[in-house]
N, C-alpha and C positions, 0 to 999 in steps of 0.2 A: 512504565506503561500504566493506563488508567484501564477500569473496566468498559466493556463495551457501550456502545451507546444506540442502543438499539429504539427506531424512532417511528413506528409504524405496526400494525397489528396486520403482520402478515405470518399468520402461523407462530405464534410467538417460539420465540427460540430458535428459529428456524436457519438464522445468517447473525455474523458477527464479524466487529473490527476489534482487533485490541491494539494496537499497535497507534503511536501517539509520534511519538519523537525517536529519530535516528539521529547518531553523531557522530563522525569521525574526525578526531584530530592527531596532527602530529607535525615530526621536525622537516622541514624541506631536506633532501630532496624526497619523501618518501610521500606514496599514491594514497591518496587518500578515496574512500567512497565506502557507499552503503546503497542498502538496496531493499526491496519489499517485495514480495510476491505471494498472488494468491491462486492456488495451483487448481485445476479443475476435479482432481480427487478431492479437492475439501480442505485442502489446510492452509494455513496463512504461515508464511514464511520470512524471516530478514537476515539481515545480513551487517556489519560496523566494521572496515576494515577492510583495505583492501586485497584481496585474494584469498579472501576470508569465504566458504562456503552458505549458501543458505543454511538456517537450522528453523525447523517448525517449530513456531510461536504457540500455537493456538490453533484449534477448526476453526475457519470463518465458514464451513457451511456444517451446522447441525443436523439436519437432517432435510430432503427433500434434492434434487438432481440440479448439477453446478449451471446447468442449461436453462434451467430456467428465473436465472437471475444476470446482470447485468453490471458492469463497476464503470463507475465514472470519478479519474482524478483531476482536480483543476487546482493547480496550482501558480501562486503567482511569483514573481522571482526567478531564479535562474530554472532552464528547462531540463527535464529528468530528461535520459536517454531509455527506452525499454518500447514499452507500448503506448498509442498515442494518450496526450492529454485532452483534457474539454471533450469527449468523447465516448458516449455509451456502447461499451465492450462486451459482449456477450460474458460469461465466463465457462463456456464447456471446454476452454484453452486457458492453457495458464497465462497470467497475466503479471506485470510487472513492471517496475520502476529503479532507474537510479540514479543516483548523484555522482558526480565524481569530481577532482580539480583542484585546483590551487584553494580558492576561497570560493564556495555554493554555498547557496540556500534556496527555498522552496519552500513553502507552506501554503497549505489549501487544503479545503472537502476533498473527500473520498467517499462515494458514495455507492452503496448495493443495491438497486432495484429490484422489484420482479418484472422479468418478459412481460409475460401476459398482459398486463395491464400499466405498466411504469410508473408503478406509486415504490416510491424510495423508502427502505425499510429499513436501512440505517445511514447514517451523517456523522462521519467523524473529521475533524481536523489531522493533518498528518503533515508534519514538520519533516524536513529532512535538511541537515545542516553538515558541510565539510570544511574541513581549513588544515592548511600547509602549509604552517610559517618558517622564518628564518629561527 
């Protein structure tokens, strides 16, 4: 995991990503997947392995209410199942993404805006990768 990459003077400190790269591998026939989530209580959450639970990464919101910020993932590659891609999400709901499958990948921005005014206050890349071979 890299530190956050926080890209905008919105309250400094105020939102953050940590989370960089996910991986799941393993022998066929066994489920491969991973997942990410960012909860509306504040915490950033993942997951490597399938049937494996979320565990809290990190607060992606520091201080100030989940309502008034926004997540947008776009990635390109195979498509996550969870909540929509290319698409600015409120987050007073938890949000989330995942891979799953014989051979995935995904990589693209992930992005936190603020509501009010939709100047984006942090830009991370977020890779998400599975594979189930012979």
């Amino acid at each position: 995991m890299l530190m956050p990459n926080v890209i905008a003077a919105a309250a400094p400190g105020t939102v953050q990503i940590t989370t960089t790269f996910l991986q799941d591998t393993a022998v066929f026939p066994t489920v491969v997947r991973v997942g990410i989530k960012f909860t509306a209580s504040g915490d950033e959450q993942a997951f490597e392995g399938n049937g494996q639970p979320y565990a809290t990464v990190a607060p992606w919101l520091l201080s100030g209410a989940a309502g008034s910020y926004e997540i947008n993932y776009n990635p390109t590659g195979d498509t996550p199942s969870g909540d929509l891609t290319n698409t600015w999400l409120n987050m007073d709901t938890d949000r989330s993404w995942e891979l799953g499958g014989g051979v995935s990948n995904c990589s693209g921005p992930i992005q936190i805006r603020r509501a009010s005014d939709s100047v984006v206050v942090v830009n991370q890349n977020l890779e998400m990768n599975v594979e189930s071979s012979p």
